[in-house]
TORVEX-449641 format. One record per atom (N, C-alpha, C): x, y, z. Coordinates in steps of 0.1 Angstrom, whole numbers, plus 5000, padded with zeros to 4 digits. Each point is the difference from the previous one (the first is absolute). Example, Ala and Ser with C-alpha at 12.3 -4.5 7.8 and 13.67 -1.06 7.14 Angstrom:
513249435078
499150125000
500950125000
499650114993
500950115000
499250115008
//
This chain:
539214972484
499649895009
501149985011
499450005013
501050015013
500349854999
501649965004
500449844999
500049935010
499449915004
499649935010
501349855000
499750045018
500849855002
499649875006
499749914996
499749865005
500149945011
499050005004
500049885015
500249874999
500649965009
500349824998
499049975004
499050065009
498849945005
499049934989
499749875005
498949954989
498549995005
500150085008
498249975004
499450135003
499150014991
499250135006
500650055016
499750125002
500850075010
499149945016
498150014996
499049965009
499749874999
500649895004
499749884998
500249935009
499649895010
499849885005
499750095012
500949955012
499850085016
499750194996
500350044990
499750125000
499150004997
499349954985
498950044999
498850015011
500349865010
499350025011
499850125009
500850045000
500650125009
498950104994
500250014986
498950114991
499349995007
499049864996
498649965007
499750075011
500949985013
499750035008
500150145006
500650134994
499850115001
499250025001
499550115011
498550104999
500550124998
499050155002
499950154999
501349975013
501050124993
501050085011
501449875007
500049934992
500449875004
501849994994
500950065002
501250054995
501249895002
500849924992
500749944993
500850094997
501749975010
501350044989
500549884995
500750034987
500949884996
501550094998
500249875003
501950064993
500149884989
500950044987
499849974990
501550044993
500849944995
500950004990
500050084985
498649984996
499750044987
499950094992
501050034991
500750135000
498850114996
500350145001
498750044997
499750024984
500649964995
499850024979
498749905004
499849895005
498949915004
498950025004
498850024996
498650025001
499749855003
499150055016
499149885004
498850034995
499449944994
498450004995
499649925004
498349995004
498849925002
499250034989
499749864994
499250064987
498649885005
499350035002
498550005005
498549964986
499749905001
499250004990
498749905008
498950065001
499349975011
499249874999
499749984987
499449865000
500549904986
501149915003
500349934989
498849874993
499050014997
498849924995
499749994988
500950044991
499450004984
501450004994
500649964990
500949984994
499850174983
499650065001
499950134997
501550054996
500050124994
500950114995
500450065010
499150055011
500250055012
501049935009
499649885002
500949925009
501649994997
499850014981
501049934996
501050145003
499450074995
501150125003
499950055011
499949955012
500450005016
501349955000
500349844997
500649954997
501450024990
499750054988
501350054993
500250135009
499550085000
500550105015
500949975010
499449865006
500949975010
501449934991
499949934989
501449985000
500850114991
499450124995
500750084997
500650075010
499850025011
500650075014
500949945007
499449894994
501649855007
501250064993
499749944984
500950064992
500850134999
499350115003
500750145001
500649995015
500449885009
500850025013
499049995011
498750044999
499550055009
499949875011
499450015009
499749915011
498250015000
499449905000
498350004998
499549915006
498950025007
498449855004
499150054996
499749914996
498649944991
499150005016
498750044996
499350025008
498249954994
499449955009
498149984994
499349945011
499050054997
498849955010
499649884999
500449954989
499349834995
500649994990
500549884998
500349924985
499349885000
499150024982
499749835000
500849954993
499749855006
501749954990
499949944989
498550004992
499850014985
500850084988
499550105005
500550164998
501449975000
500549995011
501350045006
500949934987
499149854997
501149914988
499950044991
498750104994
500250014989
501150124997
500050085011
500550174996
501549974999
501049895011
501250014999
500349884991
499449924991
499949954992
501350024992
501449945000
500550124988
501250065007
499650065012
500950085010
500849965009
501250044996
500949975009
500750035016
500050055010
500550025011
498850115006
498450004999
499350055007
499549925011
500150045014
499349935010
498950025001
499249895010
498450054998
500050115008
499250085003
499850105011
499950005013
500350065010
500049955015
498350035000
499349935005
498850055003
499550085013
499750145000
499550055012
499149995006
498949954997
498649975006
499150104992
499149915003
498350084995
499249985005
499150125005
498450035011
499349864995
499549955014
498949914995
498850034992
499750144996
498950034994
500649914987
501150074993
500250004989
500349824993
501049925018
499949904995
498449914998
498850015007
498550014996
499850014986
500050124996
500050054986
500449914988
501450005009
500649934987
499449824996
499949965009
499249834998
498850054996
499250075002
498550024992
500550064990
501050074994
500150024983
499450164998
499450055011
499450104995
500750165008
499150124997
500650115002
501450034997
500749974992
501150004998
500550115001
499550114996
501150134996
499750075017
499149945007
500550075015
500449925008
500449854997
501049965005
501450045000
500150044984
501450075003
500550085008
498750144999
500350115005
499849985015
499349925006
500449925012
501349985008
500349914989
501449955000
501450095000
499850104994
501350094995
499850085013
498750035010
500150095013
500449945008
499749845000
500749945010
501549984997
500550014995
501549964997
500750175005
499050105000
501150095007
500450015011
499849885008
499849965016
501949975000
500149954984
501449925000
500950094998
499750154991
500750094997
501150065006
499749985013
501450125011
500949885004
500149885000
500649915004
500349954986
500350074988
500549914985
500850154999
499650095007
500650154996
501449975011
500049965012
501049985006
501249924993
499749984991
500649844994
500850064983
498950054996
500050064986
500550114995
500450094995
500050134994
499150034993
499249914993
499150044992
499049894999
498950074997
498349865002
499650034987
500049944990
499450004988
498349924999
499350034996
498949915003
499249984981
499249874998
500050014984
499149954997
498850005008
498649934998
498950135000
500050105009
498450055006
500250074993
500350054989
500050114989
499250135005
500450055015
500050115010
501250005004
500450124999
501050135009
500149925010
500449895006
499650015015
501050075008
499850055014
500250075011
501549905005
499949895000
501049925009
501249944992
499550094985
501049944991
501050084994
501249984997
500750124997
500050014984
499449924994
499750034983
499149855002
499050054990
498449924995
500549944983
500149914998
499549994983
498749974997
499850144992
498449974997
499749944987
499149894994
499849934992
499250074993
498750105006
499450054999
498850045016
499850124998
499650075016
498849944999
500049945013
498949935004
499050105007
500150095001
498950145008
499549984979
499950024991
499350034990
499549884992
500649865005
499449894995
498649985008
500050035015
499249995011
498850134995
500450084996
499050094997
499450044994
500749914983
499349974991
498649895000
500749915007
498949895006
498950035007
500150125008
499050055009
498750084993
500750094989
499350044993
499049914996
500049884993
499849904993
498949955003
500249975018
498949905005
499450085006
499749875006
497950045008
499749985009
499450045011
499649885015
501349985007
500149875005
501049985010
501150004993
500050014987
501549954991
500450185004
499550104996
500250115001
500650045015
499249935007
500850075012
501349935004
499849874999
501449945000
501150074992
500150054991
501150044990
500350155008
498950105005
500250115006
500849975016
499849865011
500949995004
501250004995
500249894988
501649965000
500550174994
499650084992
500550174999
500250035012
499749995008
500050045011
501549955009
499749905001
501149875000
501450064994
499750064987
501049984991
500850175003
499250055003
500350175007
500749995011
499949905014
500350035009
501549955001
500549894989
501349975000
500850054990
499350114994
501050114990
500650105004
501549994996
500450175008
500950034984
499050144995
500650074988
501750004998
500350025012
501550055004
501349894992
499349895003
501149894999
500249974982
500949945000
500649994985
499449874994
500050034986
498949894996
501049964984
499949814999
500649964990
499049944992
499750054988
499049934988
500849944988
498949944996
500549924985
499850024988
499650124995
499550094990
499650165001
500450064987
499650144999
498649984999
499549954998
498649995000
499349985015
501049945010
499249995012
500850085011
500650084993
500850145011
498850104997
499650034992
498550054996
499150015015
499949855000
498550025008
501049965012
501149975007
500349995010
499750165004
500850134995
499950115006
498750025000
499249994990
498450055001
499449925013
500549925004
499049925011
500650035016
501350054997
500250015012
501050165002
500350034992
500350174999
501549895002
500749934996
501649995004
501050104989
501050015007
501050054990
501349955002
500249925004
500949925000
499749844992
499950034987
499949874996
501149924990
500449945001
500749924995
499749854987
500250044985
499549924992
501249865004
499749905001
500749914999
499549904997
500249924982
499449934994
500749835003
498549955002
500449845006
501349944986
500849925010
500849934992
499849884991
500650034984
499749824994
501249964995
500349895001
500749904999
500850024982
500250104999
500150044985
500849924993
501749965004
500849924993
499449854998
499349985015
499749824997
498750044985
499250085002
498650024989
500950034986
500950085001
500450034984
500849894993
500349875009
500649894987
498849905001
498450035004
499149954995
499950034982
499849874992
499850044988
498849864992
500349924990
499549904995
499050024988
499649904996
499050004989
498850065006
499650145001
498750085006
499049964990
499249965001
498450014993
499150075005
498849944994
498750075005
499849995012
500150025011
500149975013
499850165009
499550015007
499250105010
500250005012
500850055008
500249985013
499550105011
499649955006
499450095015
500449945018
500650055000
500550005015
499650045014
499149975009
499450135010
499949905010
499750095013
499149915015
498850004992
499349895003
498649944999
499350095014
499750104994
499150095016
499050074990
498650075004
498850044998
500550144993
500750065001
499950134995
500850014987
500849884994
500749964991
499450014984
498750005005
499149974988
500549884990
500149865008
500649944988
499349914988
499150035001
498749934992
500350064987
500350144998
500450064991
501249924988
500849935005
500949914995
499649894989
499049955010
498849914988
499250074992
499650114999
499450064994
500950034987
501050035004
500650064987
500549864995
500449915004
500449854992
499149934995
498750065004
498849954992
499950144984
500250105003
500150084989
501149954986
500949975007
501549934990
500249865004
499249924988
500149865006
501249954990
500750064995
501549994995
501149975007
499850035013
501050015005
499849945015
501249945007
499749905015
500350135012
499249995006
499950115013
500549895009
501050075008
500349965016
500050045009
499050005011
499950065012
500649925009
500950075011
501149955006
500050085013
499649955019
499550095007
500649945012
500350095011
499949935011
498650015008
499949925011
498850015006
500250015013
498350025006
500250025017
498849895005
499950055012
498549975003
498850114997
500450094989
498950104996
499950004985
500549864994
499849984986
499049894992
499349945012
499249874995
498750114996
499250064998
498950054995
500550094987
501750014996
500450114987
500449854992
500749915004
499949894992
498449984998
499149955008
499249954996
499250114987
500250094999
499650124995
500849934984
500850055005
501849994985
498949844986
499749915013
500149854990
498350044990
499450045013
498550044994
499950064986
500950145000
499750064985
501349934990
500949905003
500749974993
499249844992
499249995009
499149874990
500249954987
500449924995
499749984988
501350054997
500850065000
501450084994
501149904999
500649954990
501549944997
500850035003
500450134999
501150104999
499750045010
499649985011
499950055008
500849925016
501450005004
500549965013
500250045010
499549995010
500050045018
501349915005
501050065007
500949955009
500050055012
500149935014
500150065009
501349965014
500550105006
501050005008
501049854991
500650064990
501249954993
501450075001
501249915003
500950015000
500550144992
501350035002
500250094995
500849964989
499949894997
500949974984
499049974990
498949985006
499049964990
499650174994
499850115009
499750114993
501450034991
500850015001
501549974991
499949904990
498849915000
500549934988
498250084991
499550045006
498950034990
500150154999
500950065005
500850104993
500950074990
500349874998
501449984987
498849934991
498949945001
499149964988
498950134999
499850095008
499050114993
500550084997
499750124992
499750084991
499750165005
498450005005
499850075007
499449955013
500450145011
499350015011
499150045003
498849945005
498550115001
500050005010
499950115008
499450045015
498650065002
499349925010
498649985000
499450175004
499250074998
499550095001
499950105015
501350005009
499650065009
501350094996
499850105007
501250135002
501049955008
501549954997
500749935011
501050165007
500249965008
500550135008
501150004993
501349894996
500849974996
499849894989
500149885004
500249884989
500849984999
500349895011
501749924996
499949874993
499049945001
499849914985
500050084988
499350115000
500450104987
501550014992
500350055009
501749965000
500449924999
500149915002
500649855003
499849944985
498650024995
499849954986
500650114996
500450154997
500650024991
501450024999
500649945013
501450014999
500249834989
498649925006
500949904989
499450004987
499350094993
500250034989
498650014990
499149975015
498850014995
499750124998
498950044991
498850104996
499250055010
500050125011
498949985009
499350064994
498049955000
499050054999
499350035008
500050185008
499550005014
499050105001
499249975011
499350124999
499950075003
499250124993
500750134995
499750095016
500249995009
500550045013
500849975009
500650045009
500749985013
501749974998
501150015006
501350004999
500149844989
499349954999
500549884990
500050084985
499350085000
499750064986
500650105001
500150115008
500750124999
501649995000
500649875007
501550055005
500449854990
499049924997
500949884994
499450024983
498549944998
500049954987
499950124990
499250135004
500150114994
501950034992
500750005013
501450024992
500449924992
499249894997
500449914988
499550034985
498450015005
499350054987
498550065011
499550124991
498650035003
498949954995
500749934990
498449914995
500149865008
500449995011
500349895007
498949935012
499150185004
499249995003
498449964997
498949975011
498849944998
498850055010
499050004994
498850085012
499149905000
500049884994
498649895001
501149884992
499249874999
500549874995
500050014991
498850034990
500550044989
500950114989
500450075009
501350074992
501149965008
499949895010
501049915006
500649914982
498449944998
500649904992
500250074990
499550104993
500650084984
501150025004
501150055012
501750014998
500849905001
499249865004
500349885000
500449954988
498650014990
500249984988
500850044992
500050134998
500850104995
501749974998
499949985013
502249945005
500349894994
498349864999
500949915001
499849944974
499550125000
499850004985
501150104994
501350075009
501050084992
501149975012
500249864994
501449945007
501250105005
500250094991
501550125000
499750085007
498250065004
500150075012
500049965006
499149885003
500649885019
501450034998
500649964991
501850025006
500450095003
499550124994
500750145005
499749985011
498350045008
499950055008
500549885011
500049885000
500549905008
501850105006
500749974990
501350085002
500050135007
499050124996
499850135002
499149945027
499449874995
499350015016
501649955009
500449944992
501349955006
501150115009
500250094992
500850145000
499150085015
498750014997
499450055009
500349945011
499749835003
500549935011
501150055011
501149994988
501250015008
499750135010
499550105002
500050115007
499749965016
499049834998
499549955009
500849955010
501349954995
501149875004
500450025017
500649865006
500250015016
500850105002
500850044992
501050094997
500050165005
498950044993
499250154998
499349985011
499249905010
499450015011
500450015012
501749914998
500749995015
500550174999
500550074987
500450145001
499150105008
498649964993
499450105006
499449995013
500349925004
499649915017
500950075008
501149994997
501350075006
499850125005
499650084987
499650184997
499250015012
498649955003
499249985004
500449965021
500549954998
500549945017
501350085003
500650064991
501150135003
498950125005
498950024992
499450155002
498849995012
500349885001
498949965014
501050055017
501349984997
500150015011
501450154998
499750054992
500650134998
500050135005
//
């Protein structure tokens, strides 16, 4: 690890009269500075294009940016929009993150966005307009990190991909019909024109370095697993009972109905659903309360504090995660660094890089062999404890610790 030395500076490098300055850059538009700042010091712009959902995504924008503080670096926070819903719930908790300078966004997209709809090509909207800002944050920067459009982009000098949006877009296309169909073969389209194979790419699972190279031929990829909070989660403890905990955004593809389904299978036990929300979660609630009818054991929480998931963390047992393939899973984590049981499903980086290494019968393909491993754990007390102990161990590999290292690795080989 190269040793870095500390700036007295306390404000992002692009901020107030400068950031303005960004703004105002166009094509071929050249900026010298003279600067003090020794060169062990990396200027970064870390770019995350739309802050509107309080998500895993956002949040680890955010631990990014203050892990780069931390290793010395000099950083601005960059976005097209923040809402300031979102914005409370995500730094919630967080200490010395500023909000983002905001660089503007196309009136298409601001349109879009108050009608609620077309979402996924507002982004990709949005991430082409922002390269307007790119040569005037390059003047400024050494490095442009960007951590939303889960594309290679062209204007960025490393992409973190959550998962490649050229194969989410083209799964969908397959799918539909009529105008839904051609809309989706735009946004591929869309999603092609702001990819360049060449550039270096940071994901959050062996499971989704997979399909990054298959979607876009890269070979420069970089696993870098989101960070959790491991020491504050590992002196979570207390009288654990029957208790079921589930953690997620409240969004459509989450499948969270599934939740109630299985706490109607094991009425033994109290389920807790625990979510943040947007303005794209009132028809998945309305969904969530429908098939939970009639259920006791059955609680919905929504955009709660972050000590309330800390206190109904130290009271469950196990963690269920609702039936989608998570690219990563940092609530996955998060419940097993504090000592919960994850019950996941049997796909995607939550299952391959987290609950798998705990145990393989950990996994589930439907609600009902959801609830038989439910049952099972919470009728042989000594294996809840093992494997509680045995997910804990796995955790730690997660810690802020192991992510600022490999961030380092990663922004050394970027500019090598």
């Amino acid at each position: 690890m190269v040793s870095v030395i500390r700036s007295s500076l306390s404000m992002p490098f692009a901020s107030g009269l400068l950031a303005d300055e960004v703004k105002g850059l166009g094509p071929g538009k050249l900026i010298t500075l003279t600067s003090s700042v020794p060169p062990e010091i990396m200027r970064i712009a870390l770019v995350h294009t739309l802050f509107e959902e309080a998500g895993g995504g956002e949040r680890l924008a955010l631990e990014m940016y203050r892990a780069l503080k931390d290793l010395g670096h000099e950083v601005g926070l960059y976005t097209a929009h923040v809402d300031d819903r979102a914005w409370e719930v995500l730094t919630s908790g967080m200490n010395g993150i500023p909000r983002p300078e905001v660089l503007g966004e196309p009136l298409t997209s601001r349109l879009l966005r108050r009608s609620g709809r077309l979402v996924r090509y507002r982004r990709l909207l949005t991430m082409g307009y922002l390269a307007r800002y790119a040569e005037g944050l390059r003047q400024r920067y050494d490095v442009i990190v960007e951590t939303q459009s889960n594309v290679p982009l062209r204007w960025a000098d490393a992409s973190y991909i959550h998962f490649p949006a050229l194969i989410d877009y083209m799964a969908l296309q397959a799918r539909a019909g009529g105008l839904r169909r051609l809309y989706d073969w735009l946004i591929v389209r869309r999603a092609r024109s702001l990819a360049d194979s060449t550039r270096p790419v940071m994901t959050n699972s062996s499971w989704t370095f997979e399909y990054v190279r298959k979607a876009y031929g890269s070979q420069r990829i970089y696993v870098v697993y989101p960070p959790v909070n491991v020491e504050e989660l590992l002196l979570l403890g207390g009288d654990r009972g029957k208790v079921v905990l589930t953690v997620s955004r409240i969004s459509p593809e989450k499948r969270l109905t599934a939740i109630a389904e299985v706490a109607r299978l094991v009425p033994e036990a109290e389920f807790y659903l625990v979510g943040s929300t947007s303005v794209y979660s009132g028809p998945v609630l309305r969904e969530i309360r429908e098939r939970a009818e009639g259920l006791s054991n059955f609680h919905l929480e929504t955009d709660v504090p972050r000590r309330r998931i800390l206190e109904l963390m130290s009271q469950a047992s196990i963690y269920l995660h609702p039936p989608f393939a998570e690219h990563f899973g940092i609530a996955i984590a998060e419940a097993a660094a504090a000592g919960l049981v994850p019950v996941v499903y049997r796909d995607g980086g939550g299952w391959t890089d987290i609950a798998s290494r705990v145990d393989q019968g950990l996994g589930y393909a439907n609600a009902e062999e959801a609830a038989s491993i439910i049952r099972s754990l919470m009728s042989d007390k000594g294996r809840l404890e093992e494997l509680s102990a045995r997910a804990r161990e796995v955790a730690k590999g997660f810690s802020y610790d192991a992510f600022k290292g490999r961030l380092e690795e990663v922004i050394k080989a970027l500019k090598g």
